[in-house]
C-alpha positions, 0 to 999 in steps of 0.5 A: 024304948032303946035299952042303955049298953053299960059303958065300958072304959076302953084299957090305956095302953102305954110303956107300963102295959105288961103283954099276956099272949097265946101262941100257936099256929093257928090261933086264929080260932082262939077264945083266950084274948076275950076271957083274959082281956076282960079279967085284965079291964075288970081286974083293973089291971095295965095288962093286954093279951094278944093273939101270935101265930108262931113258926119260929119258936126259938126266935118267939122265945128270944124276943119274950126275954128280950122284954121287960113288959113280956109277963106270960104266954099260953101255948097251944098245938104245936108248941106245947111239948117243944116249948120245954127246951126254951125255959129256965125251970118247969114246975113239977105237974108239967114236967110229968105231964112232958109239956106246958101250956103257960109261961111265966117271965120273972124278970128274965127267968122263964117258968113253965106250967100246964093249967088244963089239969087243975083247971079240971080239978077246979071244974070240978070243985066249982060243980061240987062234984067230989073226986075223993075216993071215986073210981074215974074212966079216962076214954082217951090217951091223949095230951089233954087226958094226960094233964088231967090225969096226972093231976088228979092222980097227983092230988091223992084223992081218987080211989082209982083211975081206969084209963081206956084208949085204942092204941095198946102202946099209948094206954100202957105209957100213961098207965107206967108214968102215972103208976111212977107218981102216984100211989092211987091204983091204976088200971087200964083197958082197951077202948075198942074191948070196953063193956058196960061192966067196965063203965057202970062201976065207974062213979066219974066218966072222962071223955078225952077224945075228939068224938062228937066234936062240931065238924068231926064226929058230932052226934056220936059218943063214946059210951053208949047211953045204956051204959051210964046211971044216974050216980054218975059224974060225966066230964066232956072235954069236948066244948063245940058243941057245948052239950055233946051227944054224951053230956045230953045222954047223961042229963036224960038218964040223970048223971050230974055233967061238967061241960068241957067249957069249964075245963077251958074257963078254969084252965085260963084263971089259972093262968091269970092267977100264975101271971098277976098274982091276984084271984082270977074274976071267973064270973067276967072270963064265964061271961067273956067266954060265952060271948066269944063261943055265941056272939049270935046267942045260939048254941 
């Protein structure tokens, strides 16, 4: 017996279509039209989102004020920091952070925003994991480890953070910037000194490196197996594979894991919620995700 596919109404596309984009080079790879396309039909919203690999980033910024139905971008490498210098205003997270990954147009005023940070948050919120007093471990210094960073140090609510990294000079940036914002204690070490001391008294664990992504270093972790306990929050960034080497250790030893996919689904409901004012339909953008990373339904 054949099974009955739900019909899905095609989006009507016409001069009140309000355009969403991502840009970069390249984006050919990139899983935001699926999740934000979808919000967009289920939200019943005239909205579109498309894919633009740019080059020219001050003629891309002048076309978008160019216009009117021009509503917001997401940006990603290597845009991300130079974008600043094309907006009108930068809200008070991304202007710490030192980039943006979101614009907003409001009638010819460009805003720019960063999510990946309070995607996280939201991540975390979602899987009920409390960050209210916990001692969290950044491995990594990178961009990503900074916009989570920030935010977290931002809301207050941790007791500490420790920040971990291989490059001296990029731990002790971070570590200064973050001390300037905030008066949550911050602490810092090198990567390649890190003991189990240093992992076994911290209550959440950050990978923010690429280590044990698909194609570059999978299988491997950061923080050997022996060091994590079963009290313990583990946050991969990394999502190809969708359970990294670290996050399958963590399970077996008894850890409560976020997969770095959550970071990515929360990041872009903000976006959503930024560019239409109305709550973002996480369940569809979940679904839209998982099917864009598995169109096969394999790992």
């Amino acid at each position: 017996m054949n099974e009955t596919l739900p019909f899905q109404k095609a989006p009507c596309l016409d001069a009140q279509t309000q355009l969403c984009a991502v840009i970069g080079n390249p984006v050919s790879h990139s899983l935001s039209p699926a999740m934000h396309n979808a919000a967009f039909q289920s939200a019943g919203l005239n909205y579109a989102y498309l894919a633009f690999e740019v080059a020219d980033l001050a003629g891309c910024m002048a076309g978008m004020r160019a216009m009117k139905g021009f509503r917001g971008l997401s940006v990603t490498i290597p845009h991300k920091i130079a974008m600043m210098k094309h907006l009108d205003d930068v809200d008070p997270l991304a202007q710490r952070v030192g980039c943006v990954n979101t614009v907003i147009n409001n009638d010819g005023v460009l805003l720019g925003a960063i999510t990946d940070g309070l995607g996280t948050l939201r991540a975390f919120e979602r899987s009920e994991a409390s960050l209210e007093g916990k001692s969290i471990l950044f491995v990594g210094t990178g961009g990503a480890a900074r916009a989570v960073a920030f935010a977290m140090a931002m809301s207050g609510a941790p007791g500490e953070l420790h920040i971990l990294g291989r490059t001296e000079a990029r731990v002790a940036t971070l570590v200064d910037d973050l001390r300037r914002c905030s008066e949550v204690p911050i602490r810092s070490g090198s990567l390649q000194d890190a003991s189990a001391r240093t992992v076994e008294a911290c209550d959440v664990i950050i990978n923010a490196t690429p280590l044990g992504m698909h194609g570059h270093s999978e299988g491997e972790s950061p923080v050997p197996k022996a060091w994590l306990h079963p009290r313990q929050v583990v946050f991969d960034m990394v999502y190809r594979p969708r359970k990294t080497r670290l996050l399958a250790d963590a399970a077996d030893v008894g850890c409560a894991i976020i997969p770095g996919l959550e970071m990515l689904l929360y990041q872009a409901a903000i976006q959503f919620e930024l560019w239409t004012g109305q709550e973002a339909p996480e369940q569809v953008m979940r679904e839209a995700l998982e099917g864009a990373l598995n169109p096969a339904g394999g790992e």
